[in-house]
C-alpha positions as CSV (number, residue, x, y, z in Angstrom):
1,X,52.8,32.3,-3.4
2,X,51.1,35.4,-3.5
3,X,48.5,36.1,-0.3
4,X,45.6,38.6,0.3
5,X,44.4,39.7,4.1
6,X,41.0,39.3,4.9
7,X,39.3,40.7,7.7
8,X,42.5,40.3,9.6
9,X,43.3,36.6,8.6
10,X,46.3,36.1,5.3
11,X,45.1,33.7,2.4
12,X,47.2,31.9,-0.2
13,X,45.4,32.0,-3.4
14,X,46.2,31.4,-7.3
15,X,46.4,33.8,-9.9
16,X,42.7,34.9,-11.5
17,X,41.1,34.1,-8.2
18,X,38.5,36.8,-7.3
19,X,38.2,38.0,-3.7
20,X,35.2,36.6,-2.8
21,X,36.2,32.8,-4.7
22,X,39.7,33.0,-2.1
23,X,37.1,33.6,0.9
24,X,35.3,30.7,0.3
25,X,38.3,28.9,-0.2
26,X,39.5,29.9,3.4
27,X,35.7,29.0,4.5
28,X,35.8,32.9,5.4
29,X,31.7,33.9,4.2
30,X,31.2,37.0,2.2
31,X,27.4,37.1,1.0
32,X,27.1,37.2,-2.4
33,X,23.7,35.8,-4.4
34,X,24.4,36.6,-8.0
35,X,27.5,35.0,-8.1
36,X,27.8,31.0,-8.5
37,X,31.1,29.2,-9.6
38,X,29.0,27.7,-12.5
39,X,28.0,31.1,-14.1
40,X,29.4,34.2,-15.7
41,X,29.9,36.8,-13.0
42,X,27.6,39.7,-12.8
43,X,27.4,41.3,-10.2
44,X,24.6,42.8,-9.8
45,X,23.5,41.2,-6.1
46,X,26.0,44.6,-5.0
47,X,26.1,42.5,-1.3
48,X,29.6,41.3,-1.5
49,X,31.2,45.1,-2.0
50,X,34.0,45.3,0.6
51,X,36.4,47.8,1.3
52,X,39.5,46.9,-0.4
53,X,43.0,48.3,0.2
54,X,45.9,47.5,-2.1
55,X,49.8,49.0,-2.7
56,X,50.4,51.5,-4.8
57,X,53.3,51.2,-7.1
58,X,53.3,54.6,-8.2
59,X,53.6,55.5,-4.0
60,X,56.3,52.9,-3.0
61,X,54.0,50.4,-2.7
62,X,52.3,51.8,0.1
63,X,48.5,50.6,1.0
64,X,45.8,52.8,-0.1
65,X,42.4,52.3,0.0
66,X,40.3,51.9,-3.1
67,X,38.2,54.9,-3.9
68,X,35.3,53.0,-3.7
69,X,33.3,50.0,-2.2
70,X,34.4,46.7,-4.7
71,X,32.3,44.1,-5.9
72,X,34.4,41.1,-4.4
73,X,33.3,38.4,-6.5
74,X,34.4,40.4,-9.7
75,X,37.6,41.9,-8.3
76,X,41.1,40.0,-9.1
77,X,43.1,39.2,-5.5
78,X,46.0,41.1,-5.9
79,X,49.6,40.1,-4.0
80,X,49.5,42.5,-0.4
81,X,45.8,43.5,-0.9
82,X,44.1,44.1,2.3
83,X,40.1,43.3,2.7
84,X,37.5,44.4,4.9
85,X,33.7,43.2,4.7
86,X,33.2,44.1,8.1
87,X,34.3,47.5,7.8
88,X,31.9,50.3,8.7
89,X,31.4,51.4,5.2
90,X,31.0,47.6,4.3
91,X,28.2,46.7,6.9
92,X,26.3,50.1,6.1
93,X,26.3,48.6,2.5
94,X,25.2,45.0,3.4
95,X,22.4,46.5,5.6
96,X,21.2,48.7,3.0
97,X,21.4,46.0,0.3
98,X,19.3,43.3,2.7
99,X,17.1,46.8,3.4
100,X,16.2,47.0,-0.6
101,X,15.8,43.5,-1.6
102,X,13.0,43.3,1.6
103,X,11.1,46.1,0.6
104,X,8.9,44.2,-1.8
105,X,9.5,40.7,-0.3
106,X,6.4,39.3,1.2
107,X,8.6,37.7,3.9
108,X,6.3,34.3,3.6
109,X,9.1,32.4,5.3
110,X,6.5,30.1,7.5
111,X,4.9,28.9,4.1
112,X,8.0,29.1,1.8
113,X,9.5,26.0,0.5
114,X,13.2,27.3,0.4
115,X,12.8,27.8,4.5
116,X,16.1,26.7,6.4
117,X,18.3,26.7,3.1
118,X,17.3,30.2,2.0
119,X,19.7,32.9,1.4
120,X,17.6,35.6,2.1
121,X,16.8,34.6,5.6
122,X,20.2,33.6,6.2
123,X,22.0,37.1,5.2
124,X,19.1,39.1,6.5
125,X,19.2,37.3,10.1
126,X,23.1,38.2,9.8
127,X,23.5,41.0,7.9
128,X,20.0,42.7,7.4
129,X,18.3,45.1,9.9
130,X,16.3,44.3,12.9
131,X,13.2,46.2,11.7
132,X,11.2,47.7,8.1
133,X,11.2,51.2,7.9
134,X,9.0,50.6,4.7
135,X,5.6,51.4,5.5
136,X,4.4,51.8,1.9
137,X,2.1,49.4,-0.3
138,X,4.4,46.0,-1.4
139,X,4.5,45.2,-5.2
140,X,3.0,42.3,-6.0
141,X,4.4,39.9,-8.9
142,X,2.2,36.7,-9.9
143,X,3.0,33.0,-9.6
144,X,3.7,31.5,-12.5
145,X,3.4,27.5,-13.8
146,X,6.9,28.2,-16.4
147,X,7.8,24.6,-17.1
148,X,6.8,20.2,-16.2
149,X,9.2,20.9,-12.9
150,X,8.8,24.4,-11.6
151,X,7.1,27.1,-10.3
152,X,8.2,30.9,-10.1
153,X,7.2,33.1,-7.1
154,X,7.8,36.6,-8.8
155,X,7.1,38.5,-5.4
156,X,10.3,36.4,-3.9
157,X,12.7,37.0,-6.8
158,X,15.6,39.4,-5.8
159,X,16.7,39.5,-9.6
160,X,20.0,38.0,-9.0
161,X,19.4,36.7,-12.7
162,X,21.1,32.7,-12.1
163,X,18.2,31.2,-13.5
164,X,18.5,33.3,-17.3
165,X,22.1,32.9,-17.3
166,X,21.9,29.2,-16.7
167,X,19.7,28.6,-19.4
168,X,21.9,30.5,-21.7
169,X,25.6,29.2,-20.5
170,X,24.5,25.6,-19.7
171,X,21.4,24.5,-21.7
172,X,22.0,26.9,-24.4
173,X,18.2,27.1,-25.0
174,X,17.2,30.8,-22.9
175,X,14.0,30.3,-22.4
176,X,13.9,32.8,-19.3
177,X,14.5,36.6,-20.0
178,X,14.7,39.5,-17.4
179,X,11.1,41.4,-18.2
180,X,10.3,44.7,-17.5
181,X,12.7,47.5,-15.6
182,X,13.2,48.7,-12.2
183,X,10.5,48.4,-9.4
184,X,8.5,46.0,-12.6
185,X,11.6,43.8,-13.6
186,X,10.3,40.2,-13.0
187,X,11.9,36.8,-14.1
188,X,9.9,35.3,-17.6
189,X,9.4,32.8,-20.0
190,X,9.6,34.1,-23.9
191,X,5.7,34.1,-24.9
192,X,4.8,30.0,-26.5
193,X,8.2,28.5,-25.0
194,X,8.3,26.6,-21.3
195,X,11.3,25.7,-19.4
196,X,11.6,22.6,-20.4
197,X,15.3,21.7,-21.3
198,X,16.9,18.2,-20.0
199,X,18.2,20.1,-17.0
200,X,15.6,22.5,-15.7
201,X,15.4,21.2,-12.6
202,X,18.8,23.3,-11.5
203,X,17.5,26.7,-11.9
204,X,15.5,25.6,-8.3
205,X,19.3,24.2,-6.8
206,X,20.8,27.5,-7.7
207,X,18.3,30.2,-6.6
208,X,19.3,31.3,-3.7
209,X,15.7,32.0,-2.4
210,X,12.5,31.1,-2.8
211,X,11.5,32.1,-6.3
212,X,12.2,29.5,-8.0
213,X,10.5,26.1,-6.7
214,X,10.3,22.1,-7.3
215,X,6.8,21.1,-7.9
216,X,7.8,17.7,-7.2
217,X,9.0,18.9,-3.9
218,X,6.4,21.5,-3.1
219,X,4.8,21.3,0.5
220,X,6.2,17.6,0.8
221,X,8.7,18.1,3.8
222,X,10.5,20.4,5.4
223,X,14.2,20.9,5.1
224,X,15.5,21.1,8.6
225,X,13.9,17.7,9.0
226,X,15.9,15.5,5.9
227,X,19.1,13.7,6.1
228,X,21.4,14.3,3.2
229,X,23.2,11.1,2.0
230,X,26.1,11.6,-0.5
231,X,25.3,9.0,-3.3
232,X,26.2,8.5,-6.8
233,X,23.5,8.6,-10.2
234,X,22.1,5.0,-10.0
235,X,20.3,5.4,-13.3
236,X,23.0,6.3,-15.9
237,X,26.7,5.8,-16.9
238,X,27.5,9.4,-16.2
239,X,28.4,8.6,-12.9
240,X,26.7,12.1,-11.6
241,X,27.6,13.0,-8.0
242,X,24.5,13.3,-6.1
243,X,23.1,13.6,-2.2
244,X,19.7,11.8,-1.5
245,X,17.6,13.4,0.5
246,X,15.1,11.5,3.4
247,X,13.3,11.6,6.4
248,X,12.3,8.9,8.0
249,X,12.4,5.5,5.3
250,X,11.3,7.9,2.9
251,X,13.2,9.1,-0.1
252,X,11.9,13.2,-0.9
253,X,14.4,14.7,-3.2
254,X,18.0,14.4,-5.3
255,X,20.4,17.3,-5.3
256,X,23.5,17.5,-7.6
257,X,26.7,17.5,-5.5
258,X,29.9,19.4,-7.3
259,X,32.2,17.3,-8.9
260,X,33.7,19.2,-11.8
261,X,35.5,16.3,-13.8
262,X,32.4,14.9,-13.8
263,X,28.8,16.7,-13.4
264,X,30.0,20.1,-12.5
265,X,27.5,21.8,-10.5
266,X,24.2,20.1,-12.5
267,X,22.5,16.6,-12.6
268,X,19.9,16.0,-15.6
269,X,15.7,15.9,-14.7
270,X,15.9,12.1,-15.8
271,X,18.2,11.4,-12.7
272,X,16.5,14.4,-10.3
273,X,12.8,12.6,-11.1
274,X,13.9,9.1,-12.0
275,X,13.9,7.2,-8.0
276,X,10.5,7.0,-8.1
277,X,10.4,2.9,-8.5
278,X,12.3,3.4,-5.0
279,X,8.8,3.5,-3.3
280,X,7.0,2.1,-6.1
281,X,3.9,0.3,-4.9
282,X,4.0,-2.4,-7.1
283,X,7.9,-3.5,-5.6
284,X,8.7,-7.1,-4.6
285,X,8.6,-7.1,-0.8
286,X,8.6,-10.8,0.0
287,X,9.8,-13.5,-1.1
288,X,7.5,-16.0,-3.6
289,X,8.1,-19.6,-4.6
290,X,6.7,-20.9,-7.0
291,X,3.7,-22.7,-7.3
292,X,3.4,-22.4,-3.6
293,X,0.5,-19.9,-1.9
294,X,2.2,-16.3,-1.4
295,X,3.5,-15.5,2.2
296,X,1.8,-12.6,4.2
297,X,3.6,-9.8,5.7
298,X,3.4,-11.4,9.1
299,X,5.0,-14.4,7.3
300,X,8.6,-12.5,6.5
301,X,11.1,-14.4,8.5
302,X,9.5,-18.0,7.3
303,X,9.3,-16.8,3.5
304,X,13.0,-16.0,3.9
305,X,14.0,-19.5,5.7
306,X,11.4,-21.1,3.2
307,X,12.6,-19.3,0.0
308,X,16.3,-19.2,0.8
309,X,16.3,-23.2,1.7
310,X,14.6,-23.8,-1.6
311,X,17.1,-21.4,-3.5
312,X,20.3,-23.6,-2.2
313,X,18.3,-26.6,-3.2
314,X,18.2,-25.8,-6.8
315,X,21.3,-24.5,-7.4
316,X,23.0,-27.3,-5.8
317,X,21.2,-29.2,-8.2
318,X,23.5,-31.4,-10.8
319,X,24.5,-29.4,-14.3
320,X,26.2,-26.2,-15.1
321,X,25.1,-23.2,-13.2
322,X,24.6,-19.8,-15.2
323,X,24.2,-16.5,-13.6
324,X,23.2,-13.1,-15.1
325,X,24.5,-10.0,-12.8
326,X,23.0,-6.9,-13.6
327,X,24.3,-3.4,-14.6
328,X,22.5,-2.0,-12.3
329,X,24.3,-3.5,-9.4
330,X,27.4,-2.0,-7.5
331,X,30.9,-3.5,-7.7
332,X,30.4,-5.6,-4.7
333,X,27.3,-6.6,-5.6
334,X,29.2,-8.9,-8.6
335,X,31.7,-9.8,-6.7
336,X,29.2,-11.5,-3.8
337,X,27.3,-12.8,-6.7
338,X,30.3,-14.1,-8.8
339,X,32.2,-16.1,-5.8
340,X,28.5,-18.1,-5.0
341,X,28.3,-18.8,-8.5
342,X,31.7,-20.5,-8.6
343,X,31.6,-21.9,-5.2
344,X,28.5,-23.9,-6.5
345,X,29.9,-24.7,-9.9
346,X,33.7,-23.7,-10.4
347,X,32.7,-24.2,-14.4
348,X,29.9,-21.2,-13.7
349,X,29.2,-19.1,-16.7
350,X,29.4,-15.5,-16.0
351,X,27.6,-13.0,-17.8
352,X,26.6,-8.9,-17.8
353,X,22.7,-8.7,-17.7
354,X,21.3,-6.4,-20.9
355,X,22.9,-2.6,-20.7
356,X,19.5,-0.1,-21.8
357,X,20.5,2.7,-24.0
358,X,18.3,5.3,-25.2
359,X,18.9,7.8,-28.0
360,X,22.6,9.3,-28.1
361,X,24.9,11.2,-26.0
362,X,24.3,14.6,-25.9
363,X,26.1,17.5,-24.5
364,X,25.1,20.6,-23.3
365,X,27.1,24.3,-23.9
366,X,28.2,24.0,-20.2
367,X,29.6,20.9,-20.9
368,X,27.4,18.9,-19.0
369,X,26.5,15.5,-21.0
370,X,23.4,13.3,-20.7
371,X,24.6,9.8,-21.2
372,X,22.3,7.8,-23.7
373,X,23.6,4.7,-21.9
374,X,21.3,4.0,-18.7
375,X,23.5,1.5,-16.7
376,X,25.5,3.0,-13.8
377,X,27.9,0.1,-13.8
378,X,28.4,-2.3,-17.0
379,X,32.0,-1.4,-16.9
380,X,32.5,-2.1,-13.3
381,X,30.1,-5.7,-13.1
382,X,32.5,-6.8,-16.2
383,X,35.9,-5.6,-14.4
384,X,34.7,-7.8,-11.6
385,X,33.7,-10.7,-13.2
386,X,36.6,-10.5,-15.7
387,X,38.9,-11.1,-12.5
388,X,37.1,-14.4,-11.3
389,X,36.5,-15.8,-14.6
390,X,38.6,-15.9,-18.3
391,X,35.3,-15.9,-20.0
392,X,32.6,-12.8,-19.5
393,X,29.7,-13.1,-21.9
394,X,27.5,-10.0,-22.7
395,X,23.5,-10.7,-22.2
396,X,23.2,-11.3,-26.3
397,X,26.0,-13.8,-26.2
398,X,24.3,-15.4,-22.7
399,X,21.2,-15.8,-24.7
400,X,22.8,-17.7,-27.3
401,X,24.2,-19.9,-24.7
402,X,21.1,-20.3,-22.7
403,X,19.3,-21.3,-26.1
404,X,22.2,-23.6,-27.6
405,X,23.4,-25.4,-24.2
406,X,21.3,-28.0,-22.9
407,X,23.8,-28.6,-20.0
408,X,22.8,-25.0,-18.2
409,X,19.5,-25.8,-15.9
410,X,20.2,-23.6,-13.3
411,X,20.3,-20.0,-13.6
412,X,20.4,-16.9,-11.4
413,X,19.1,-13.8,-12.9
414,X,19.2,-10.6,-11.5
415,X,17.7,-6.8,-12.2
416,X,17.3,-4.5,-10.4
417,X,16.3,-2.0,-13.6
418,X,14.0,1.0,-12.6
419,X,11.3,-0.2,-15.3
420,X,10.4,-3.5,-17.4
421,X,13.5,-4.8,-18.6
422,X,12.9,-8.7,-19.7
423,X,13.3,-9.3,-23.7
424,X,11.1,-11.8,-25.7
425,X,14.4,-13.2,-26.6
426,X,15.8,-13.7,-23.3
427,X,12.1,-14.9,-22.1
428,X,12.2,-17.4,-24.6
429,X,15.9,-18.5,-24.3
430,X,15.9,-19.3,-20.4
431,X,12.9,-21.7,-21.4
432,X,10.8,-23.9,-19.1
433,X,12.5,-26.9,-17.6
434,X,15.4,-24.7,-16.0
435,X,15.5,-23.7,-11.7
436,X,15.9,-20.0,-12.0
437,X,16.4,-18.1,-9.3
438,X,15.2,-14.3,-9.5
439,X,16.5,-11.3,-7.7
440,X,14.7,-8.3,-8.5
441,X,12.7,-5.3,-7.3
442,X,10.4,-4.5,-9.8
443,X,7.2,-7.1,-11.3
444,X,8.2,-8.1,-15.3
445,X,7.8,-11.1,-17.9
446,X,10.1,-13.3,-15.6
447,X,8.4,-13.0,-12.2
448,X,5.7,-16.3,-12.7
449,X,8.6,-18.2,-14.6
450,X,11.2,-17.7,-11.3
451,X,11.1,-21.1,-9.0
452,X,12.0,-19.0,-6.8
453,X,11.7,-14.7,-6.3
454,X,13.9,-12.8,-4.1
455,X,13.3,-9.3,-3.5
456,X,16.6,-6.9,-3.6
457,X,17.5,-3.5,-2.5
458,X,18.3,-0.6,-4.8
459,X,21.1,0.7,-4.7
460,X,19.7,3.8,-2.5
461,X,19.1,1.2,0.1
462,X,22.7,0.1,0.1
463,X,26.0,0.9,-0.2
464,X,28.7,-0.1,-2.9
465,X,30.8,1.3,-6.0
466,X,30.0,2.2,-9.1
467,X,32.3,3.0,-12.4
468,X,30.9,5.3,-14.9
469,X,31.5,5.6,-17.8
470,X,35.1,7.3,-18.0
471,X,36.3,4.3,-15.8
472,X,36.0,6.3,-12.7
473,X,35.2,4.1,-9.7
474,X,33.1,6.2,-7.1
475,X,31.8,4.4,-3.6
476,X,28.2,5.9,-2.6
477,X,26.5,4.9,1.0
478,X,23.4,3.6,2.0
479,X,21.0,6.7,2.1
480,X,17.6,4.3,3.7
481,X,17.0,1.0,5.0
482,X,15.9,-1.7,2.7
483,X,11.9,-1.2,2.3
484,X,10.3,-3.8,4.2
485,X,11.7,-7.0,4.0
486,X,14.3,-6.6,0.8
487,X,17.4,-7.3,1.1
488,X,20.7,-6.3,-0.9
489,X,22.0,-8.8,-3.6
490,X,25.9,-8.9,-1.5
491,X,23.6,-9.9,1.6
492,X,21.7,-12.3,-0.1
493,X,24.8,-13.8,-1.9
494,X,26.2,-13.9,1.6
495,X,24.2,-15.6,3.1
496,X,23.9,-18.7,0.0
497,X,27.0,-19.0,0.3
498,X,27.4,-19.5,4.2
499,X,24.4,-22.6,4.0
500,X,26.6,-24.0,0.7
501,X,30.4,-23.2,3.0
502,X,28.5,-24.4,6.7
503,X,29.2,-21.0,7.9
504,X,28.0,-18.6,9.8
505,X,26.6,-15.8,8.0
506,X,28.5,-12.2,8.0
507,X,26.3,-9.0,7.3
508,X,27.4,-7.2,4.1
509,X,29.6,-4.3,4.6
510,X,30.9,-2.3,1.2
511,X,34.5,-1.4,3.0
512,X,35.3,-5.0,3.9
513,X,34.2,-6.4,0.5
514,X,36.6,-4.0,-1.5
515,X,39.2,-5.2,0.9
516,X,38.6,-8.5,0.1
517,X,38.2,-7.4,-4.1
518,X,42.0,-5.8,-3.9
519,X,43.3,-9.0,-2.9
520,X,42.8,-10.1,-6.7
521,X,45.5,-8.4,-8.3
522,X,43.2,-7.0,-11.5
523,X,40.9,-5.7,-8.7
524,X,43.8,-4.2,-6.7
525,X,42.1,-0.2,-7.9
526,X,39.2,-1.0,-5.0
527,X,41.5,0.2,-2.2
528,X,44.0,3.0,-4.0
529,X,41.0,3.9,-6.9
530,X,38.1,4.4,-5.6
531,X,36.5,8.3,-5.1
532,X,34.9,8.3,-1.8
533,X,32.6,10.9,-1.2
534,X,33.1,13.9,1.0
535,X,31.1,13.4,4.2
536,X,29.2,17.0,5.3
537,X,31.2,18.4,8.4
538,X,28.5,18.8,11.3
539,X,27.1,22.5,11.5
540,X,27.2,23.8,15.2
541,X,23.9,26.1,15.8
542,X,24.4,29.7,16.9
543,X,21.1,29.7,18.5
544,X,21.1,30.0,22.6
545,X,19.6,27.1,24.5
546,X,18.7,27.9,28.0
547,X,17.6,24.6,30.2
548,X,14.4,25.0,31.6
């Protein structure tokens, strides 16, 4: 296999590697902030020249250095080549680079939104000077409102030019340009167009300082504060890698995590936006039964014991038991849900709750695809069920049932949907005489007909599987507690199913269940199948402590 040196350490790499893409590889940093693995290569940044030595053929192979500084992100690794970034010549160049891009920069980090993940004051606390030598006046380039999503600091921008190439080699729809030249080249919108593509919300993931900002995110926390959970899109079938981003019980930001079989490098604004209902105001936080006053706050640990005691009560009830298990839910989730159900009533019908679509796929010249079906897991609540039970019904064919079959009076429903979700037809179908029990997070048409209300996690509160809509099967983890007092459906299912068994009740964990899932041999993909994801590797500071 062919190897390059660099800086003093050999590296393997493939043929039509670049330099600085076998660095990164190795975990050996060059800086570079023009080039990204999404995007053409450029570069224009000029901070990743190194001094690159390579045989000669025509001299017996003997190493020779190039006549000139070489742009590592754009220069093919060559068998024998020998590279230096920490050369003399190499540092004189990063120096002078970081020395250029500062001169107009109104080094705002204190108030800067990028702070602690900026590349600017990353490479110019490593690589840049310890003081200005320009004393002159600083060019001053405007903020700009340039879409719904973002902002543009002009007088940050070091023209690195991701954003315009993004829009053009991803969205296809260029609605930023590079205005003006030399000291007056600034970042633009064409004149009567916004950025305001499906995906605009990346431009801000891939600037590497602090030009290009969320409004959503603006001012709302600080970096060095959140903890980054690696998670998978809850809102669609894409099955888009993500990591949610929190401080504290509270949810602040989504960022796309790479996964190139699936989202690449991108997630769409509908997932980046759409975990609002997470700390929605209006969200079920206690349980309610019906026709009984509403429990207080204070009240929690009673309304459990109260609604929970009420819950088995029904279902236990004589008749066939129904139950309704969301798309929305995780693997496990089903699987919980599922074994009550036929623990209660071995004859339990088994159905997928109603999959939203909206509009049709569409995909993207980057070959990133918005999915128009907005279910994260259809495909993975039916593979579950369809293990425990020979007969799966979809929700139209459940509706049927519910409004032919006289014999069904109990019925668990569940939801979990980020929005109103409840049909007129399934509304009219469950009917009035039936127990239903309810778990959801969000108020709809259903809430005053439920005996009995239970309110559930979503699926940012716990962790589980989803399987998109390739048939991948991808695990995510809890990224916050459960708000208040909500609790996941598995736990909830759990714990039904300990009062029904006279058992003492276990507390959910994903790992366990998909254990338990492989031991059914059409479930046996939950141990050898699933994509976990890649947990961060802890970052040791370089900073000095002394104890006082």
């Amino acid at each position: 296999m062919p190897s390059i040196t660099i800086n003093g350490k050999p590296a393997d790499f493939e043929e039509g590697q670049s330099i600085l893409e076998v660095a990164l590889e190795q975990e050996q940093e060059i800086p570079h902030y023009c080039w990204h693995p999404g995007l053409s290569v450029v570069a224009n940044c000029r901070i990743c020249l190194a001094e690159v030595w390579a045989p000669n053929p025509r001299n017996d192979g003997k190493l020779e250095p190039m006549p000139k500084l070489m742009p590592t992100c754009q220069t093919p690794a060559q068998d024998g080549q020998v590279v230096y970034t920490d050369s003399p010549k190499a540092v004189a160049n990063q120096r002078s680079v970081m020395e250029l891009l500062l001169i107009n920069h109104p080094v705002d980090c204190p108030v800067c939104d990028q702070a602690g993940e900026c590349y600017l004051q990353d490479y110019a606390y490593r690589y840049g000077r310890a003081t200005s030598r320009f004393e002159e006046e600083k060019i001053k380039q405007p903020k700009k409102d340039i879409g719904p999503h973002v902002l543009l600091y002009g007088d940050r921008c070091i023209m690195c030019t991701r954003c315009v190439r993004f829009t053009r080699e991803v969205t296809g729809t260029a609605e930023l340009m590079v205005h003006g030249r030399g000291a007056m080249e600034e970042i633009d919108v064409f004149p009567g167009r916004g950025l305001d593509n499906e995906l605009s919300g990346n431009v801000v993931d891939i600037c590497p300082v602090g030009a290009l900002l969320d409004k959503d995110f603006l001012f709302a926390q600080r970096v060095w504060f959140l903890t980054r959970t690696p998670s998978i899109d809850g809102l669609t079938a894409s099955g888009d890698n993500i990591s949610v981003e929190h401080n504290k019980g509270t949810v602040y930001r989504f960022k796309p995590r790479p996964n190139e079989a699936i989202n690449k490098w991108w997630i769409s604004d509908e997932i980046r936006y759409g975990w609002k209902f997470v700390h929605d105001d209006s969200r079920h936080r206690i349980p309610v039964i019906r026709n009984q006053d509403k429990y207080e706050m204070p009240q929690a640990a009673q309304a459990w014991k109260d609604s929970m005691a009420r819950a088995l009560e029904g279902l236990q009830a004589s008749g066939r038991l129904a139950i309704m298990v969301s798309p929305m839910l995780s693997c496990e989730d089903a699987w919980h849900l599922a074994k009550l159900a036929l623990a209660i009533d071995p004859d339990a019908i088994l159905s997928v709750g109603p999959i939203p679509f909206d509009g049709e796929d569409k995909t993207f010249p980057g070959g990133y695809t918005i999915r128009a079906e907005k279910a994260p897991n259809a495909r993975g609540v039916r593979r579950v069920l369809e293990a425990l039970s020979a007969n799966v019904l979809d929700a139209a064919a459940m509706e049927q049932k519910l409004a032919s079959d006289a014999s069904i009076d109990r019925l668990v429903i569940t939801g979990n949907y980020p929005s109103e979700w409840v049909t007129p037809n399934l509304a009219a179908a469950i009917g009035p005489d039936r127990f239903v029990l309810l778990l959801d997070t969000l108020p709809n048409a259903l809430n005053e007909r439920a005996d009995v209300l239970l309110p559930s996690a979503t699926w940012v509160e716990k962790a589980g599987t989803f399987e998109n809509i390739d048939g991948v099967l991808q695990s995510f983890e809890r990224a916050i507690q459960p708000v208040d007092y909500c609790k996941s459906e598995s736990q909830i299912a759990m714990e039904l199913l300990a009062a029904v068994n006279g058992t003492g009740i276990s507390q959910f964990n994903a790992a366990v269940t998909r254990q338990a899932m492989a031991s059914q041999a059409a479930l046996d993909r939950f141990v050898s199948g699933v994509s976990l994801p890649k947990l961060p590797m802890a970052v040791e500071s370089d900073m000095n402590f002394v104890e006082l």
